[in-house]
C-alpha positions in Angstrom: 3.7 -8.0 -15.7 2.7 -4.5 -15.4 2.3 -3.9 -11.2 0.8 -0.8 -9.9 0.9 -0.1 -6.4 -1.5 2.6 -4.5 -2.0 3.4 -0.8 -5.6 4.4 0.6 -6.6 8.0 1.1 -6.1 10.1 3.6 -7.6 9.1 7.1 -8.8 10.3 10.0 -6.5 8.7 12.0 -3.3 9.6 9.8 -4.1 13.4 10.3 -4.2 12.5 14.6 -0.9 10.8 14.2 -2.7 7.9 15.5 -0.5 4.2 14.5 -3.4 1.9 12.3 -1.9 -1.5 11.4 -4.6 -3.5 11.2 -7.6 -1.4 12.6 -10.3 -0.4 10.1 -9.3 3.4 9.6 -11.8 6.0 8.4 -11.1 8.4 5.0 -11.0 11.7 6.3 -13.1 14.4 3.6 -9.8 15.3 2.3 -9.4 11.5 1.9 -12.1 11.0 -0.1 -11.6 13.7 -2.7 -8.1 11.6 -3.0 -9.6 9.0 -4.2 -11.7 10.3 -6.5 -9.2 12.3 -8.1 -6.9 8.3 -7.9 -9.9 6.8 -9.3 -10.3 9.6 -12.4 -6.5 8.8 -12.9 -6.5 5.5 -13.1 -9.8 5.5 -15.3 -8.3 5.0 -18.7 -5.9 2.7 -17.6 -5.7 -1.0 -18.4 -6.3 -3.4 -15.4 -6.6 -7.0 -15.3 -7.3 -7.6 -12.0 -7.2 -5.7 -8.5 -6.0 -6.9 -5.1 -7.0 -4.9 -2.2 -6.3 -5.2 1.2 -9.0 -6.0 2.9 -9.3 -3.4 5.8 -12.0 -0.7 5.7 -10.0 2.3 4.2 -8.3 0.5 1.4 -11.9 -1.2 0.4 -13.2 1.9 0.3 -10.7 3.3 -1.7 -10.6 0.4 -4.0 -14.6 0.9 -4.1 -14.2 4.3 -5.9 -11.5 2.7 -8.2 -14.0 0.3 -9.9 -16.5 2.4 -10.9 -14.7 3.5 -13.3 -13.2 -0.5 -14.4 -16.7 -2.3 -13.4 -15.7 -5.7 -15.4 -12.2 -5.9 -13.7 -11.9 -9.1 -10.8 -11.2 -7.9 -7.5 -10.0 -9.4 -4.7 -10.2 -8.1 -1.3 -7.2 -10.2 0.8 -5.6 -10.3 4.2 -2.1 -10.6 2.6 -2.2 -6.9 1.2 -2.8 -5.8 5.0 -0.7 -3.6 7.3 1.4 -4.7 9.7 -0.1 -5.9 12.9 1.2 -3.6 15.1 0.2 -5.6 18.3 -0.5 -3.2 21.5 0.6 0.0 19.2 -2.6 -0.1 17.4 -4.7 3.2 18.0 -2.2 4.9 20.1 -0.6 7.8 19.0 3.0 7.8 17.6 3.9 10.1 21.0 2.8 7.6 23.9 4.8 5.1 21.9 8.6 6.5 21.3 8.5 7.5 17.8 11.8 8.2 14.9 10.5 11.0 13.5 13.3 11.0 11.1 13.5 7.6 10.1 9.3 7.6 10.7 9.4 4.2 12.9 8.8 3.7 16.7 11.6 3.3 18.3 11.4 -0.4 19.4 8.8 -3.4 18.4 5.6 -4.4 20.1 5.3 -7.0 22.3 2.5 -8.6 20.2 1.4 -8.5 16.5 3.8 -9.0 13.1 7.7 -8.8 13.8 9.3 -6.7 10.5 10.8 -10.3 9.1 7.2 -11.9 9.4 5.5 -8.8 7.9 7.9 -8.9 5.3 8.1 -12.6 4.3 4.1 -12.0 4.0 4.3 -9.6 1.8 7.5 -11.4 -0.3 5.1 -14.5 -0.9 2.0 -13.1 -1.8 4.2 -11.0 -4.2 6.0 -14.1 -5.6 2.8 -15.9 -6.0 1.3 -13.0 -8.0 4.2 -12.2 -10.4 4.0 -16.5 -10.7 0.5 -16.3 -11.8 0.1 -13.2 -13.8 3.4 -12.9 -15.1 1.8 -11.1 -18.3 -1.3 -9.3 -17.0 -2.0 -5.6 -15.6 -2.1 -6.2 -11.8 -3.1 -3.4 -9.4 -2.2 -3.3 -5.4 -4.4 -1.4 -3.3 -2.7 -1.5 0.2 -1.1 0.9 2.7 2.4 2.8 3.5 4.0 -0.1 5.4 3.0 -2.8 2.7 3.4 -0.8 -0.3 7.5 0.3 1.1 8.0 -3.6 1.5 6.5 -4.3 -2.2 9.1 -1.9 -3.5 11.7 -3.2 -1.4 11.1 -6.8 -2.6 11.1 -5.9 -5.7 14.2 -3.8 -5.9 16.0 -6.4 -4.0 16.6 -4.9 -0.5 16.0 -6.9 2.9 13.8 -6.1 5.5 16.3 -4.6 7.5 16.9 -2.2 4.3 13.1 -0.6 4.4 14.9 3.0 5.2 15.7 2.6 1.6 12.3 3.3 0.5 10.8 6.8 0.7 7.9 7.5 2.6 5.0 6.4 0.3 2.0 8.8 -0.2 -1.9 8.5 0.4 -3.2 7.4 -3.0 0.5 7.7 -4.2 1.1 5.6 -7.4 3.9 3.6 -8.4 4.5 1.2 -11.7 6.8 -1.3 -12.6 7.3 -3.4 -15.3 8.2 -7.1 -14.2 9.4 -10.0 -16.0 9.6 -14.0 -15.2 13.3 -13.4 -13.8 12.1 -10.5 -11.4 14.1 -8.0 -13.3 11.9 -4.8 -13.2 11.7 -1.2 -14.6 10.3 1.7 -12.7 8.1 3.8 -14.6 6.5 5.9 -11.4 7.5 6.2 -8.0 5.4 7.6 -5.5 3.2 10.2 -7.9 0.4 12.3 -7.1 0.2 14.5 -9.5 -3.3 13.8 -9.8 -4.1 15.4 -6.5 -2.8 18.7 -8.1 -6.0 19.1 -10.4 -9.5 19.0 -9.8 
């Protein structure tokens, strides 16, 4: 299986530092012209089918995707969704605690996803995909959180191993190759190039 993984645009609430999880989220204008310039990238390439998580600014950025790939099957799902970040949601990362190295808050909410469920979500809707599509072209249109799991999962690190994985980038796009036995080659990691031309 050949997996692609993208992250929404740019929103307004990443530019105000402000934590999403599972709120809507709005592209910002600079967000938009990233996915256009995703969607011109991805034009020419061959998709079978599309998952897309199925919050507002990953919809929207999957929107612009398939105008260019109008007979592909998409499916907009609550598997490919950020982590429910339970009271965080909407606040910004300063009235939380925030890592600014590491780019975490420094302890869990009380409510919402705890990093093992969020991570065994992510795990089993992967597993069930690669099951199922084992020989097709299978993009992932999610967000930073899920996307860092996916390559996690897929590289064989834990959830307690996510520091592992770079910081993923709005409309960012990474490939692997997969086979039957989960043993995988990278063929881009994190790329937006695209962004670079008009």
């Amino acid at each position: 299986m050949e997996l692609i993984i993208t992250r929404h645009g740019e929103t307004l609430e990443n530019i105000e530092g402000i934590l999403q999880g599972q709120t809507l989220g709005t592209l910002s204008p600079n967000g938009i012209q990233q996915i256009k310039k995703l969607a011109k990238r991805l034009k020419d390439k061959e998709i079978d089918f599309i998952f897309s998580s199925d919050l507002k600014r990953a919809v929207d950025t999957t929107k612009e995707i398939i105008k260019y790939h109008p007979n592909t099957k998409v499916s907009y799902v609550k598997e490919l969704r950020e982590k429910d970040l339970g009271e965080f949601q909407g606040k910004k990362r300063d009235e939380i605690g925030w890592d600014s190295k590491r780019l975490v808050a420094l302890s869990e909410p009380k409510s919402g996803e705890t990093i093992d469920i969020f991570y065994n979500r992510i795990e089993n809707f992967l597993n069930k995909i690669i099951e199922k599509y084992h020989n097709k072209k299978v993009l992932f249109v999610s967000h930073g959180g899920v996307s860092k799991v996916l390559i996690a999962v897929i590289r064989g690190k834990n959830c307690r191993e996510l520091d592992s994985v770079e910081r993923i980038l709005n409309t960012s796009i990474t490939i692997f190759e997969i086979d039957k036995n989960r043993r995988y080659k990278n063929l881009s990691l994190n790329c937006v190039e695209h962004l670079n031309y008009p």
